[in-house]
C-alpha positions in Angstrom: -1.7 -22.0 -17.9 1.2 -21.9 -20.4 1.4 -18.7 -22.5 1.1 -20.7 -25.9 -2.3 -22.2 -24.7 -3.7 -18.2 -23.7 -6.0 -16.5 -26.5 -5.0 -13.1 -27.9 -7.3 -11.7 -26.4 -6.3 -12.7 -22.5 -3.0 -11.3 -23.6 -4.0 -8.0 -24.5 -6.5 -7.1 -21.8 -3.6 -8.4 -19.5 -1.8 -6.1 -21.7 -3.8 -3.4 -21.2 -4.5 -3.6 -17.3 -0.3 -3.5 -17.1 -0.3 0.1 -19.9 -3.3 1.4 -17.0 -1.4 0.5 -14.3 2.3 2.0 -15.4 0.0 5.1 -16.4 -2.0 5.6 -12.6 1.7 5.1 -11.1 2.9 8.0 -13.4 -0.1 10.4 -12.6 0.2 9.5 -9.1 4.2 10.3 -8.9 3.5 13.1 -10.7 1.3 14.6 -8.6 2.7 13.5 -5.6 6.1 15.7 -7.0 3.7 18.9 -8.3 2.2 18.4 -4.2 6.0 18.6 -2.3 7.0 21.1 -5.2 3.8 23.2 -3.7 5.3 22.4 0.0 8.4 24.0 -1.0 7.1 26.9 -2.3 5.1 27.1 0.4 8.0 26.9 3.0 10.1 29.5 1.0 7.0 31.7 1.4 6.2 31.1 4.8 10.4 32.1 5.6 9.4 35.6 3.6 13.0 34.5 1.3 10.7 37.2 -1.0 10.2 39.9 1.1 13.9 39.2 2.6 15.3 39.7 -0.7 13.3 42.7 -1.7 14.4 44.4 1.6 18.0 44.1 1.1 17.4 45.2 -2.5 15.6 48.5 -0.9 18.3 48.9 1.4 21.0 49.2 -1.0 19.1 51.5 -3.7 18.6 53.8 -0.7 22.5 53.8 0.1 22.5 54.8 -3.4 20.0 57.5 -3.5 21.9 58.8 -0.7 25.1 59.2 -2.7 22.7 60.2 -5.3 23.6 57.4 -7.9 19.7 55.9 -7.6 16.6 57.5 -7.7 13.2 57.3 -6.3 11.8 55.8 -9.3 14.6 53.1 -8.7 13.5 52.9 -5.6 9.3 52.2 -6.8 10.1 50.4 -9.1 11.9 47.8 -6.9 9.0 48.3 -4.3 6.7 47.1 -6.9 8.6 44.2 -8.5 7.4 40.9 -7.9 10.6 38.6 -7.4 8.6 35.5 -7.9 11.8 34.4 -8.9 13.3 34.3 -5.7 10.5 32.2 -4.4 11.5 29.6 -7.1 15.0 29.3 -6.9 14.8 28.3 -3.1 11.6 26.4 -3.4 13.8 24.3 -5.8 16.5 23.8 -3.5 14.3 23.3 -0.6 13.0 20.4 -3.2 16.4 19.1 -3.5 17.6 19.3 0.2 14.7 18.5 2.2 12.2 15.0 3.0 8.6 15.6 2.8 9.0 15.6 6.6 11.3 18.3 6.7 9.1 20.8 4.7 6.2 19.8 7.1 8.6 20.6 10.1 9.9 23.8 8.6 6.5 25.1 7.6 5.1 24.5 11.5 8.0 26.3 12.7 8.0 29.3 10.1 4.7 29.9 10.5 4.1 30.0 14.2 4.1 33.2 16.1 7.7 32.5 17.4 9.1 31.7 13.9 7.7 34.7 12.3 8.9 36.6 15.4 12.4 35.5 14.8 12.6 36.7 11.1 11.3 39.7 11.6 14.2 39.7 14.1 16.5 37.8 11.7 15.6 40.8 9.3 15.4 43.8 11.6 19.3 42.1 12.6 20.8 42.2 9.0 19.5 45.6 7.9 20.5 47.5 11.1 23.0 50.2 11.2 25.7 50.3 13.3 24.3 53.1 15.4 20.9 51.0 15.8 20.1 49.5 18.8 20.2 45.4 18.5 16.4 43.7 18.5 16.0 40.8 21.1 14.1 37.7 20.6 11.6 37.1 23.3 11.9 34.2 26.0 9.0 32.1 24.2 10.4 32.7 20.7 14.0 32.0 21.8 12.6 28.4 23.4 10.9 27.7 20.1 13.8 28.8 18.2 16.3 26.5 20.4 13.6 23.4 19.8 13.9 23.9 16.0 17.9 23.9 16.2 17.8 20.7 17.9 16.2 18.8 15.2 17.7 18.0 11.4 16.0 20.2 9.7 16.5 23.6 12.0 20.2 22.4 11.9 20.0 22.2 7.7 18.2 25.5 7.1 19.8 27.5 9.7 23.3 26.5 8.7 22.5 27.8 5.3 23.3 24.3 3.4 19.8 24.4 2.3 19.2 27.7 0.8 22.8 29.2 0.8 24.1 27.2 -2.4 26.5 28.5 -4.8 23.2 27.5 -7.2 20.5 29.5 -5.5 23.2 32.9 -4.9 23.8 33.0 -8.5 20.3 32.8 -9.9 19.3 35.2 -7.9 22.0 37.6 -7.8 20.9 37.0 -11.8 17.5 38.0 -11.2 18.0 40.7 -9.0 20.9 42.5 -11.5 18.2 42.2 -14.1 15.9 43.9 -11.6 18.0 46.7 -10.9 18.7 47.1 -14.4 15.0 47.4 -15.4 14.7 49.4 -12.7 17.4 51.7 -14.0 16.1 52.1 -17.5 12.9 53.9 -16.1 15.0 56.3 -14.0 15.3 60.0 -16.2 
């Protein structure tokens, strides 16, 4: 039927089943971005990036209280801190790195025995002292670890092109000075 011969009122209820339609795909893109944003944060909380962050904070106000230029309300106070923040930051680059796919992947691997193994490991590596003897991952995490290497996203992660941007080091060496600065103010 030619458009000249339609009445108004065909047009706009064709009108308005198109508006409804644009407006369900919106709400449905939407949500479908607030549900991988959750699956990043998730995966940045299931890799402990957090707790990671908070020990190597820990670590070095302890060097400090050593040489006594911190003290141990420094040290609480950073215990007590929540670094949200950190989660963000690499749950945003996770966002921007990684396929759906990949998070899914990630997640299964972080949150099995064997991943949680190796960065407690991966942890237990980076804050060792020189005297300390070396951790060793076990045979079964060491297989799962090797699996998860092989595939894309082991390979992005673990090369630190997905959380180890210029980006993500300078908002959270940003948070973490603000920290430690808060942190200082309550000190006497």
């Amino acid at each position: 039927m030619p458009i000249h011969s339609r009445t108004v009122p065909e047009l706009g209820t064709r009108a308005l089943i198109l508006t409804a339609l644009v407006a369900l795909t919106s709400v449905a893109f939407a949500q479908a971005r607030k549900s991988a944003a959750a699956q990043a944060t998730l995966l940045a909380r299931t890799m402990q990036v957090d707790q990671q962050a908070r020990l190597r904070l820990e670590t070095s106000v302890r060097k400090e209280m050593a040489e006594g230029s911190a003290t141990q309300q420094e040290l609480d106070c950073v215990r007590a801190a929540k670094l949200d923040f950190v989660l963000d930051v690499y749950a945003r680059a996770i966002l921007a790195t990684l396929s759906s796919e990949d998070i899914t992947r990630a997640i299964a691997f972080y949150a099995s025995k064997e991943g949680q193994g190796f960065l407690k490991h991966s942890i237990a590596q980076e804050l060792r002292t020189p005297e300390a003897a070396p951790t060793e991952l076990t045979p079964a995490e060491q297989a799962a670890l090797t699996k998860f290497l092989s595939t894309s996203v082991g390979k992005k992660i673990l090369a630190g092109s997905v959380l180890e941007t210029v980006e993500s080091r300078t908002s959270i060496a940003r948070g973490l000075l603000a920290l430690t600065t808060k942190c200082q103010a309550l000190s006497p």
